[in-house]
Backbone as JSON, one array per atom type, in Angstrom:
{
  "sequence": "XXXXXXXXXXXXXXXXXXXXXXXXXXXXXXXXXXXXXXXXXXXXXXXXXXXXXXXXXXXXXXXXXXXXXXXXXXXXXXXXXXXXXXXXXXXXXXXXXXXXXXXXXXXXXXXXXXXXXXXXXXXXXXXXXXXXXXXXXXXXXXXXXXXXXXXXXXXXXXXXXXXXXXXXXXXXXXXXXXXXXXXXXXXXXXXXXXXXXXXXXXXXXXXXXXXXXXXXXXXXXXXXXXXXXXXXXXXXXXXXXX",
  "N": [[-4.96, 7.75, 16.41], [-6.86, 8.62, 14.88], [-6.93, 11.42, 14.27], [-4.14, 11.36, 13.23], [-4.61, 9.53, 10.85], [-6.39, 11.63, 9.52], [-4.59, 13.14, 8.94], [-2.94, 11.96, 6.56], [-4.99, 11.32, 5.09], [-5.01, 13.81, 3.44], [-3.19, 13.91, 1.87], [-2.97, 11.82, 0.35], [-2.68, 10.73, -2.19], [-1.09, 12.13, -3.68], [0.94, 10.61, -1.62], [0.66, 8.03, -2.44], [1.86, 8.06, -4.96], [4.31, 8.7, -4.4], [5.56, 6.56, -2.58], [5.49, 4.95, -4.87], [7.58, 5.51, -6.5], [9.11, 5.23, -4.58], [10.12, 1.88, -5.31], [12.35, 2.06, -7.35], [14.47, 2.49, -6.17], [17.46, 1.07, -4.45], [18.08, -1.67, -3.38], [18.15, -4.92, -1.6], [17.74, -8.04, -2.89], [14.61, -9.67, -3.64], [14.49, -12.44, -4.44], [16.78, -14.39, -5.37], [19.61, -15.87, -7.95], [21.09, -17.76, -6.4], [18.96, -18.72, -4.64], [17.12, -19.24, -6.26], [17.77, -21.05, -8.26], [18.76, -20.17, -12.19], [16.62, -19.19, -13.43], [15.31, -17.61, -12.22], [14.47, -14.47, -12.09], [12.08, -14.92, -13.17], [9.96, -15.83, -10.8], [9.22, -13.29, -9.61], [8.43, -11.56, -11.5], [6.25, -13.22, -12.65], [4.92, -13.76, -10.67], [4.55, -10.65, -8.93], [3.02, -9.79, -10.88], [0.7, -10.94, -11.46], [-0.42, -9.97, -8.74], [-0.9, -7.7, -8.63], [-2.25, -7.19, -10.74], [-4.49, -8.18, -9.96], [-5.11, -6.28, -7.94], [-5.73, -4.17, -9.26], [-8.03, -4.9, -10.43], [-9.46, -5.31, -8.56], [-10.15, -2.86, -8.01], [-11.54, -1.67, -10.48], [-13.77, -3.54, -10.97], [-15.21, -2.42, -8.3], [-15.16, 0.48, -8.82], [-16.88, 0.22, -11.29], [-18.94, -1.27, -10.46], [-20.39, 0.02, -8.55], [-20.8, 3.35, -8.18], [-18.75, 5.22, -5.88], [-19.27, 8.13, -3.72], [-17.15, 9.58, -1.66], [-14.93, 10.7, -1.89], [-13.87, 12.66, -0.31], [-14.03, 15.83, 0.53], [-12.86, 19.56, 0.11], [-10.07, 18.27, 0.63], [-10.52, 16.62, 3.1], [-12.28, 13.58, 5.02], [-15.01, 13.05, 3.87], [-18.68, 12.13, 3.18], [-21.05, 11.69, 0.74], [-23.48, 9.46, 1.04], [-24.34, 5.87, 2.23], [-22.84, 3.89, 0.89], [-23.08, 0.52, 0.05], [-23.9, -1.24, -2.21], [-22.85, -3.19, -4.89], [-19.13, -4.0, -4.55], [-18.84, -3.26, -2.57], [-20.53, -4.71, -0.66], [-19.34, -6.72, 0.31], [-16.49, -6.49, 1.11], [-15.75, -3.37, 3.07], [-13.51, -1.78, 2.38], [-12.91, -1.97, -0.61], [-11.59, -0.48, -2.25], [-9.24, 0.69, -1.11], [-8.05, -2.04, -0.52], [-7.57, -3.04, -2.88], [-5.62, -0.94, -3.8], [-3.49, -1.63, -2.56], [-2.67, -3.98, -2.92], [-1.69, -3.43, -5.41], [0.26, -1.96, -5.24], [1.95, -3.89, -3.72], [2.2, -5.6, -5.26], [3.65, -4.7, -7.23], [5.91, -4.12, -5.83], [7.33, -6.79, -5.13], [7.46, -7.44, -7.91], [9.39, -5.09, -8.56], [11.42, -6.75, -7.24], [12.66, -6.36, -4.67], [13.23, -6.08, -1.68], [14.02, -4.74, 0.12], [11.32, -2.7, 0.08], [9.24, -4.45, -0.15], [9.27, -5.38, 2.44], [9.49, -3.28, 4.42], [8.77, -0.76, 2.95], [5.45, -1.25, 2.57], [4.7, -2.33, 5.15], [4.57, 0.21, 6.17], [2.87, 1.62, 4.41], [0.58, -0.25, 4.99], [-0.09, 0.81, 7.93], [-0.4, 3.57, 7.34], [-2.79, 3.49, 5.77], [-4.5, 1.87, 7.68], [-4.64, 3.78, 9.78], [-6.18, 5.93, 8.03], [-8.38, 4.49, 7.23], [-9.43, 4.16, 9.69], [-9.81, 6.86, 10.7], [-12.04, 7.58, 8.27], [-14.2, 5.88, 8.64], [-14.72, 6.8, 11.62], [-15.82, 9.31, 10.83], [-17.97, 8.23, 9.11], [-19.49, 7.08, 11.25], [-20.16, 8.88, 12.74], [-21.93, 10.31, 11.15], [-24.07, 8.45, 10.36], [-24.63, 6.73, 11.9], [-26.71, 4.32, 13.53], [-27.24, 2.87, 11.14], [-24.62, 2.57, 9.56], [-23.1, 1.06, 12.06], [-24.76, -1.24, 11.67], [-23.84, -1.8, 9.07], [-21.35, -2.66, 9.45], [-21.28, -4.26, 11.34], [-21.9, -6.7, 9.31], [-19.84, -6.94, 7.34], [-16.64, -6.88, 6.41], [-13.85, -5.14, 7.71], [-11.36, -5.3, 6.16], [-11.23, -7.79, 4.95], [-12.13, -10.13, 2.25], [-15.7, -11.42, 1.93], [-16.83, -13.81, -0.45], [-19.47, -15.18, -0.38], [-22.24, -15.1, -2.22], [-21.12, -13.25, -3.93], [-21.25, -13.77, -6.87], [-24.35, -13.07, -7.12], [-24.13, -10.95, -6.97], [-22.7, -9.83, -9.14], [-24.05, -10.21, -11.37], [-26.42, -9.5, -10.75], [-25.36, -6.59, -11.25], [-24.69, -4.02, -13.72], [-21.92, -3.64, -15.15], [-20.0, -0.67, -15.54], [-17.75, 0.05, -17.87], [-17.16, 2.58, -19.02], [-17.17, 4.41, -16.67], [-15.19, 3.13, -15.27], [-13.11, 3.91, -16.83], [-12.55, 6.51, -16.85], [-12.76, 7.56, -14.49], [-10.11, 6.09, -13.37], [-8.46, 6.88, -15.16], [-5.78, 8.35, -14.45], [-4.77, 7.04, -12.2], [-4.36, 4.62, -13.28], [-2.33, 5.51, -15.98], [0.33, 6.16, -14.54], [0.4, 4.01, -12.61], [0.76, 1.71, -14.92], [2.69, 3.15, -16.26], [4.7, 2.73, -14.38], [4.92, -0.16, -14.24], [5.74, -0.77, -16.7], [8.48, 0.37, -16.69], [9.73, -0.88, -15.07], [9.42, -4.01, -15.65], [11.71, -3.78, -18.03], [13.9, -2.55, -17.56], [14.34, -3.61, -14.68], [15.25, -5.77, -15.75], [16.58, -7.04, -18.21], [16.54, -9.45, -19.43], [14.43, -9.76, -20.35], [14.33, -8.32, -22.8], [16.57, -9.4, -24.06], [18.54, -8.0, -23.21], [19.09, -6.23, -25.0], [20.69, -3.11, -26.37], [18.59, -0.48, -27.08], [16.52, -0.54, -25.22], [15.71, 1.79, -24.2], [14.34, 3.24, -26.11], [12.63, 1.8, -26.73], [11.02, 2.0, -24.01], [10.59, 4.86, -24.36], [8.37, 4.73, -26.43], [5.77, 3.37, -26.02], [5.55, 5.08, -23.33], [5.18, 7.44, -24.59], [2.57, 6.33, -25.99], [0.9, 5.53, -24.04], [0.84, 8.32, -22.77], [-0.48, 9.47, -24.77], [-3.12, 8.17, -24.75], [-3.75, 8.76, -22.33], [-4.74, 11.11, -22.69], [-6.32, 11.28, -24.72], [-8.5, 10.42, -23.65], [-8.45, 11.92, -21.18], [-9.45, 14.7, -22.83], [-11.89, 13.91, -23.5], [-13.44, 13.53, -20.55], [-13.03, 16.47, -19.81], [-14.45, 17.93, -21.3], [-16.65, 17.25, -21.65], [-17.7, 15.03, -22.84], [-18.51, 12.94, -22.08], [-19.82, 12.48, -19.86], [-22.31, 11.18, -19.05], [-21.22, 8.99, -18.2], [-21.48, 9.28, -15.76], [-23.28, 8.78, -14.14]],
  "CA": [[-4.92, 7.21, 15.04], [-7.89, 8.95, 13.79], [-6.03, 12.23, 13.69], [-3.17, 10.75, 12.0], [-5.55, 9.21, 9.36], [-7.03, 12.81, 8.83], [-3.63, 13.99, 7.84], [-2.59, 11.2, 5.51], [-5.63, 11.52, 4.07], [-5.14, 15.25, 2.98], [-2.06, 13.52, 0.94], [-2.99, 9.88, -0.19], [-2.84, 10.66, -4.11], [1.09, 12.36, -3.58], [1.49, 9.71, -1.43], [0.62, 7.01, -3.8], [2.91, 8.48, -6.33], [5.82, 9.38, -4.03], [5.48, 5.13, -2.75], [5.54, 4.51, -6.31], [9.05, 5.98, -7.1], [10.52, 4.01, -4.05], [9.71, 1.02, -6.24], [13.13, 2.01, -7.77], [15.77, 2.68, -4.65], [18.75, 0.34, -4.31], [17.96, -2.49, -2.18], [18.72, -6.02, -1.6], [16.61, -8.75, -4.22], [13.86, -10.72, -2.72], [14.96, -14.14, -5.29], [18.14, -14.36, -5.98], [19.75, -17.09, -8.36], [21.34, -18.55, -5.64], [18.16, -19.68, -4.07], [16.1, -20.09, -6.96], [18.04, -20.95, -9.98], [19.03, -19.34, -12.98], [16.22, -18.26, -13.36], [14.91, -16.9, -10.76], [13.76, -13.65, -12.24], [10.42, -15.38, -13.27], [9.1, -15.32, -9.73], [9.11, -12.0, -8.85], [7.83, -10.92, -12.67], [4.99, -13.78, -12.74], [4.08, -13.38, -8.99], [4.15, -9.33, -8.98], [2.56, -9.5, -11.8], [-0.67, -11.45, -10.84], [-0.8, -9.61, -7.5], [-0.7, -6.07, -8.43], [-3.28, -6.71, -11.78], [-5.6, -8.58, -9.22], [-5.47, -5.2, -7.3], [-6.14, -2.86, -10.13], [-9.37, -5.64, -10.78], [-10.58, -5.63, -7.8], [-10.65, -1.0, -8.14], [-11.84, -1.58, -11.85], [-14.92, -3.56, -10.27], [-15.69, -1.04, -7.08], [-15.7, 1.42, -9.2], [-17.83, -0.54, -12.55], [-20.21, -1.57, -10.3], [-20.97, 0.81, -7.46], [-19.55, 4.67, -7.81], [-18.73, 5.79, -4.68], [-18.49, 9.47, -3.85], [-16.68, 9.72, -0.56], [-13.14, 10.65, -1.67], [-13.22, 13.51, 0.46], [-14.39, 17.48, 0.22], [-11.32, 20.08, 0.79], [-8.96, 17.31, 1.44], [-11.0, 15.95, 4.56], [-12.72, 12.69, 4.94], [-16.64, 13.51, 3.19], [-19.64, 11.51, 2.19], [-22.85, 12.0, 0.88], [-24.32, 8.45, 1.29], [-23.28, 5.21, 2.85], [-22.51, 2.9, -0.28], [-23.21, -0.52, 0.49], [-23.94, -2.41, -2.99], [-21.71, -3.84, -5.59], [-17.99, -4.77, -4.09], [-19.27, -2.56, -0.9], [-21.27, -5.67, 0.01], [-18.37, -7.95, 0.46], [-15.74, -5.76, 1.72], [-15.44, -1.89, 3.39], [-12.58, -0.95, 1.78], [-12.29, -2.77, -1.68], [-10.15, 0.31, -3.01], [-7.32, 0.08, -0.25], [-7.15, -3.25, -1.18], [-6.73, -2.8, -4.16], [-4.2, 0.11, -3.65], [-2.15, -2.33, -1.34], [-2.24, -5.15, -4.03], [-0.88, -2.83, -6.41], [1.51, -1.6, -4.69], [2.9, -5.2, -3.08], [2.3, -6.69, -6.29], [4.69, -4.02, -8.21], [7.0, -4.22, -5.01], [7.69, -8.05, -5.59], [7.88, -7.45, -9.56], [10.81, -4.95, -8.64], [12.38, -7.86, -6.44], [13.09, -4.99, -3.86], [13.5, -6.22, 0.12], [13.02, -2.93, 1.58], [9.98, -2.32, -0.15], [8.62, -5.39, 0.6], [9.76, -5.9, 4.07], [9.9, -1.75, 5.05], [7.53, -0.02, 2.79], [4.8, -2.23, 2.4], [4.52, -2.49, 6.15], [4.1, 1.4, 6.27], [1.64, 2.02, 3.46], [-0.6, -0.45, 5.78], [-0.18, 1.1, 9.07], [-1.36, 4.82, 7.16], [-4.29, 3.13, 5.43], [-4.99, 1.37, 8.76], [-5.25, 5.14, 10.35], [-6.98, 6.37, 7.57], [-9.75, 3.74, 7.16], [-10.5, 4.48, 11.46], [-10.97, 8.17, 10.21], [-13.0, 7.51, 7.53], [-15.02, 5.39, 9.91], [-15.12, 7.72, 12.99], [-16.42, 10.09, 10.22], [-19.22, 7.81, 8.84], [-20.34, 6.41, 11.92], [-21.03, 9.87, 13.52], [-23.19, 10.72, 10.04], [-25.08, 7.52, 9.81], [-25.05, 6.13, 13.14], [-26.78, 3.07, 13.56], [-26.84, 1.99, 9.67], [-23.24, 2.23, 9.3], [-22.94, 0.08, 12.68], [-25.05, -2.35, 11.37], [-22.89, -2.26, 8.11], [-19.74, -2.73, 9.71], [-21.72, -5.89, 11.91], [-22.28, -7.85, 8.61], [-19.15, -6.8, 6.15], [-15.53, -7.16, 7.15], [-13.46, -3.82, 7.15], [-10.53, -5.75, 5.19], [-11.09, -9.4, 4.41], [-13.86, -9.92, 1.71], [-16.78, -12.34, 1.79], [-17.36, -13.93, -1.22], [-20.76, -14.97, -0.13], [-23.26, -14.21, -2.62], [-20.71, -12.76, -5.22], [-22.57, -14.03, -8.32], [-25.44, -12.57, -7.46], [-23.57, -9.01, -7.07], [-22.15, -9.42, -10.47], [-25.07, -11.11, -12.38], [-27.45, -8.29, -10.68], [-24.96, -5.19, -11.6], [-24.44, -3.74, -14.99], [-20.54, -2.98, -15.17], [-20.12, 0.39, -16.57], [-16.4, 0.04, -17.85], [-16.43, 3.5, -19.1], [-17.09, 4.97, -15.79], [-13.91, 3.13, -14.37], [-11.47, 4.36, -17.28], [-12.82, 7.88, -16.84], [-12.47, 8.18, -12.73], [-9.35, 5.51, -13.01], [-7.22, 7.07, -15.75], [-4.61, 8.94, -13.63], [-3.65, 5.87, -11.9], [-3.76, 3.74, -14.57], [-1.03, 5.66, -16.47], [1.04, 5.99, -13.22], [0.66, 2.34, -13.0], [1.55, 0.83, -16.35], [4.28, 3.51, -16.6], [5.65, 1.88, -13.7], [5.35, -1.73, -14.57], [7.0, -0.86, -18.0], [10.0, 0.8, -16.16], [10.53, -2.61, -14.08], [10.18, -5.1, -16.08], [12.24, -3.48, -19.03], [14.81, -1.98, -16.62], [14.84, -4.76, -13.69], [14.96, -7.08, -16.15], [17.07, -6.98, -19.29], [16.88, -10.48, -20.25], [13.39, -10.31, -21.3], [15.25, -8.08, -24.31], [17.6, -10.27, -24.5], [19.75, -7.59, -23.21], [19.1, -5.13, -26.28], [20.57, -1.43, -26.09], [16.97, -0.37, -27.33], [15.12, -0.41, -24.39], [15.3, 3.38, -23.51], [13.74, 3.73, -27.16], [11.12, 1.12, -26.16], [10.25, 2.3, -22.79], [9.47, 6.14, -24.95], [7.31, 4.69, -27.16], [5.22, 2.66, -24.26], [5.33, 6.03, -22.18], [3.91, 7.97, -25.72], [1.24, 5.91, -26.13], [-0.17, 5.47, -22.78], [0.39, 9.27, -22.69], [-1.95, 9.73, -26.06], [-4.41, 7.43, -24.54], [-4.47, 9.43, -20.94], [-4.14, 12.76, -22.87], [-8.1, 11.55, -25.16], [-9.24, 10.17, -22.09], [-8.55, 13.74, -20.12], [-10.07, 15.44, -23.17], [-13.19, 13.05, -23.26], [-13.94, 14.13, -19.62], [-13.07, 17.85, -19.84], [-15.2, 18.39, -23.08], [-18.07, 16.14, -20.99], [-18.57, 14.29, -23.98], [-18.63, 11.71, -21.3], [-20.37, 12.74, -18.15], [-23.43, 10.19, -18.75], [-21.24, 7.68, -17.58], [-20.94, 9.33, -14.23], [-25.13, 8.94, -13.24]],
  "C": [[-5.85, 7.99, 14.1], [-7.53, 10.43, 13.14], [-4.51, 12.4, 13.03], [-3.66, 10.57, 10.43], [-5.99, 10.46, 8.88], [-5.79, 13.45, 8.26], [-3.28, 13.47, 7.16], [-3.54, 11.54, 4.91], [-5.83, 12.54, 3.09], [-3.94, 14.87, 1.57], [-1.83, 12.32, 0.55], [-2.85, 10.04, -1.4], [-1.2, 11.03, -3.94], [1.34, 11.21, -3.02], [1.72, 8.35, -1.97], [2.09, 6.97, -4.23], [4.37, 7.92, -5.72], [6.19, 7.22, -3.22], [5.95, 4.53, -3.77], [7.02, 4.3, -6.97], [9.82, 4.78, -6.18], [10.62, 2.84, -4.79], [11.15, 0.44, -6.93], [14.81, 2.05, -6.92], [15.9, 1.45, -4.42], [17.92, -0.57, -3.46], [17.93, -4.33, -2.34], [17.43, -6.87, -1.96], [16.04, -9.73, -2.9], [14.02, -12.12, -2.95], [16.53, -13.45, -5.76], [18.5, -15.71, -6.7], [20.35, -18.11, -7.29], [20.38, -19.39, -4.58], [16.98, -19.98, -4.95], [16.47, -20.47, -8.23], [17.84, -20.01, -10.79], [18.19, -18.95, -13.34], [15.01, -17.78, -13.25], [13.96, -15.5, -10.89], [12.01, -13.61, -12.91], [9.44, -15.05, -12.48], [8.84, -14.41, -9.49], [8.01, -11.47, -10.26], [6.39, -11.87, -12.51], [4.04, -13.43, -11.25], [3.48, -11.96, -8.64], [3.11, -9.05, -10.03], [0.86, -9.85, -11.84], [-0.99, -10.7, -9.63], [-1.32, -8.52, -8.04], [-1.88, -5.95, -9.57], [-4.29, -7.36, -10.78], [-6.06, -6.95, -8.62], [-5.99, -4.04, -7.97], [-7.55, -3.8, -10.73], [-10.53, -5.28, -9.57], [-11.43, -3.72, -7.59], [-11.49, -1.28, -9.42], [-13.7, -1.81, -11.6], [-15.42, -3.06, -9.39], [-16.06, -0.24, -7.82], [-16.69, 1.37, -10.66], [-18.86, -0.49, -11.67], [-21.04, -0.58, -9.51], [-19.97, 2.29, -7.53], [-20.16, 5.1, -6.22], [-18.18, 7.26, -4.3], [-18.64, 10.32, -2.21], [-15.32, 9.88, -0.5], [-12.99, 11.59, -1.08], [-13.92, 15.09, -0.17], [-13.01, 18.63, 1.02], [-10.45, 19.55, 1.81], [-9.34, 17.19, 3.09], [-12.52, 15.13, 4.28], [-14.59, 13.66, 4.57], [-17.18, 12.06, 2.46], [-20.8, 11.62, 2.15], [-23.99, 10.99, 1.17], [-23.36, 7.18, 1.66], [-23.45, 4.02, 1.73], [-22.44, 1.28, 0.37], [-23.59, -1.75, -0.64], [-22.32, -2.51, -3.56], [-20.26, -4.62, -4.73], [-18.32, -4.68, -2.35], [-19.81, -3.97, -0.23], [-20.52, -6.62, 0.45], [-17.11, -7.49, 1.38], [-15.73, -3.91, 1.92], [-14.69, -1.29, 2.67], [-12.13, -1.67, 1.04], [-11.27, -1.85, -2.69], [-8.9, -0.09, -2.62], [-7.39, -1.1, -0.5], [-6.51, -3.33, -1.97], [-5.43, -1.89, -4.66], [-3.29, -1.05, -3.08], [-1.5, -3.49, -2.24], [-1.16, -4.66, -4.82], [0.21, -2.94, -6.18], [2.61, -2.57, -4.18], [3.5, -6.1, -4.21], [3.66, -5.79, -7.25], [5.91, -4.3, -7.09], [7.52, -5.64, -5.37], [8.23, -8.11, -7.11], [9.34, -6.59, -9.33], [12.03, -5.79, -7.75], [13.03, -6.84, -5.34], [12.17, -6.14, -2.23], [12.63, -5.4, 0.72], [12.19, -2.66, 1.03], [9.03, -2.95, 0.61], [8.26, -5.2, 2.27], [9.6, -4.01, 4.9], [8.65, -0.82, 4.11], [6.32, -0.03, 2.72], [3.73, -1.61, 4.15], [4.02, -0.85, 7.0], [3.12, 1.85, 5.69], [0.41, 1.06, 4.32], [-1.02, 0.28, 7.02], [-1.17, 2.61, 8.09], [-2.34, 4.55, 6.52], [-5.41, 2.73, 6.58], [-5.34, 2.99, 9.67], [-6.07, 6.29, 9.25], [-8.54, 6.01, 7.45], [-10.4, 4.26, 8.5], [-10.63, 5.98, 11.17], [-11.98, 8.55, 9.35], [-14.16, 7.23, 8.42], [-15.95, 6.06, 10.74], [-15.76, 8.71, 12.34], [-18.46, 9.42, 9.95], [-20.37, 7.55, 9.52], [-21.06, 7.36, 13.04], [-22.06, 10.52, 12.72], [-23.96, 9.79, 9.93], [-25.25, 6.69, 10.81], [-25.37, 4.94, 13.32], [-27.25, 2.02, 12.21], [-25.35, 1.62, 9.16], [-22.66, 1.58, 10.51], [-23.23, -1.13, 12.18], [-24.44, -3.11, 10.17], [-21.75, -2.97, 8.44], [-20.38, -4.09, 10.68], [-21.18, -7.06, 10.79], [-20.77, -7.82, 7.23], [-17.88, -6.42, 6.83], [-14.44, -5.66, 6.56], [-12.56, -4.07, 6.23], [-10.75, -6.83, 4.37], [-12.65, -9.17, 3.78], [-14.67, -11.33, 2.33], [-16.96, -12.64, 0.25], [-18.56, -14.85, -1.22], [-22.0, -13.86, -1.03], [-22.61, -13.26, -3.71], [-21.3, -12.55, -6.49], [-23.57, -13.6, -8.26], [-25.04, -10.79, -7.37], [-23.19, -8.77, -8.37], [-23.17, -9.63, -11.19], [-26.34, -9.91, -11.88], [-26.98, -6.61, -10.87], [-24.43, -5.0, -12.95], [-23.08, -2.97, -14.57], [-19.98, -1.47, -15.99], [-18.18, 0.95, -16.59], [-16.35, 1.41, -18.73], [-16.24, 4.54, -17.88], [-15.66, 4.46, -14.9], [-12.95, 3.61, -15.11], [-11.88, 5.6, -17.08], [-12.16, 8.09, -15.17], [-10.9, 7.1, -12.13], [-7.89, 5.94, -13.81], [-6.06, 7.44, -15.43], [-3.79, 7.44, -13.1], [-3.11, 5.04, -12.61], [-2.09, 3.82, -15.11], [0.09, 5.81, -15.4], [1.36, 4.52, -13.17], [1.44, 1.76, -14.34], [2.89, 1.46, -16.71], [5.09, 2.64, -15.4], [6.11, 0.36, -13.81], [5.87, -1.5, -15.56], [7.97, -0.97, -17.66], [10.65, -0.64, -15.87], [10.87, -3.22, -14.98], [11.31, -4.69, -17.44], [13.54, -3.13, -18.42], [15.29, -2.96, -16.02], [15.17, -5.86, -14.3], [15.68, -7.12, -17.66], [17.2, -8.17, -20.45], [15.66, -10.55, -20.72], [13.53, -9.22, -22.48], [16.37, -8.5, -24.68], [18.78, -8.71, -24.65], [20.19, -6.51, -24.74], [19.43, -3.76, -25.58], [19.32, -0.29, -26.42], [16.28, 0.34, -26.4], [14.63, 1.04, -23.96], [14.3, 4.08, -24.61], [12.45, 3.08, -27.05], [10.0, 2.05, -25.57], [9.85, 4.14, -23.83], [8.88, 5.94, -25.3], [6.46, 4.04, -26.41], [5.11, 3.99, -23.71], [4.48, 7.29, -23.18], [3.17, 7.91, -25.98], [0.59, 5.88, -25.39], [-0.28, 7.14, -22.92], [-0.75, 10.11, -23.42], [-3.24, 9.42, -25.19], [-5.12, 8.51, -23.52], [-4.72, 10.56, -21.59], [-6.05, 12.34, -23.67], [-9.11, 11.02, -23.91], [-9.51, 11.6, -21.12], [-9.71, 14.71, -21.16], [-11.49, 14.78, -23.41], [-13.88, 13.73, -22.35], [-13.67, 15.42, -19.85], [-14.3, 18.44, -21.06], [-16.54, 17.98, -22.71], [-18.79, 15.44, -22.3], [-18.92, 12.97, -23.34], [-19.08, 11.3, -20.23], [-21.08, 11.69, -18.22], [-22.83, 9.6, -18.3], [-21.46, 7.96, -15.56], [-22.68, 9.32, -13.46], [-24.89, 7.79, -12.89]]
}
């Protein structure tokens, strides 16, 4: 597993993406009106919809409260220290959660089966062999501190034990998460546009429009990511990253 995990990990950002697209491939609805009334397309939009922004909350806070800089050195598992405040204190891996939320929570919003039920079930298994190479990495650099970490803090399931005092003792630095989060972001929101505007025609009441919509929605986020990119490139914005 752990040399499995070292090669996903060389391709977790494509893989993201290329996850992302299935999102849209044919496949049989998770609600249908026939078992939930007319209408039915609520659940999937209200339910996906809470899942998948919980998951981009719970990255927003990991990376507000505690930066962590262990994404890796020439695409192979790297870290310079073993991060243990802010979300770290509650759960190991509060990103992949949050990646998995996303991703389940947009899978449900496109009412998609085989996502659910078939891709879902894959994007855990290669996180699950990535996290034990991360791991097998950390725990031969830090030895018996990153044992004793992994004693008291659960590699998936959080603790909220002591929360309030993680938030109430950390200063949130929300420009450091739109700076090191913007890529996904727009990736993200372009995709929840697509759905619900696409999967979903009755919340335009079925207007020929929507392709003129969804450009202007995919223009603006692109503006936003496009002063955001030149923000960081220009480093008019590095302080946030100390």
């Amino acid at each position: 597993m752990i040399a499995i995990g070292n090669f996903f990990f060389r391709y977790r950002n494509n893989l993201f993406i290329f996850l992302y697209l299935l999102l849209f491939a044919p496949s049989p609805a998770l609600f249908t009106a026939a078992g939930w009334g007319e209408n039915y397309y609520l659940i999937p939009i209200i339910l996906g919809l809470l899942i998948t922004i919980s998951g981009e909350a719970i990255r927003a806070a990991t990376i507000g409260l505690a930066y962590i800089i262990r994404g890796g050195r020439d695409k192979k598992v790297y870290a310079e220290k073993l991060v243990t405040e802010g979300i770290f204190r509650h759960g190991r891996n509060p990103l992949y959660v949050g990646n998995i939320m996303m991703l389940l929570g947009a899978g449900i919003l496109s009412n998609s089966l085989l996502y659910v039920g078939l891709v879902i079930p894959f994007f855990l298994f290669i996180y699950q062999a990535i996290v034990l190479a991360e791991e097998n990495f950390l725990r031969n650099k830090f030895g018996a501190e990153f044992d004793n970490y992994c004693q008291k803090v659960n590699r998936w399931w959080f603790s909220f034990d002591g929360i309030s005092d993680t938030l109430a003792g950390m200063r949130f630095n929300y420009k450091r998460w739109i700076l090191k989060e913007y890529n996904t972001l727009l990736v993200w929101l372009v995709g929840i546009t697509a759905l619900l505007l696409f999967k979903y025609p009755e919340l335009t009441y079925n207007a020929p429009n929507r392709n003129w919509l969804f450009g202007a929605i995919v223009i603006l986020l692109g503006l936003a990511y496009g002063y955001v990119r030149y923000l960081k490139k220009s480093g008019k914005m590095t302080e946030i990253l100390s």
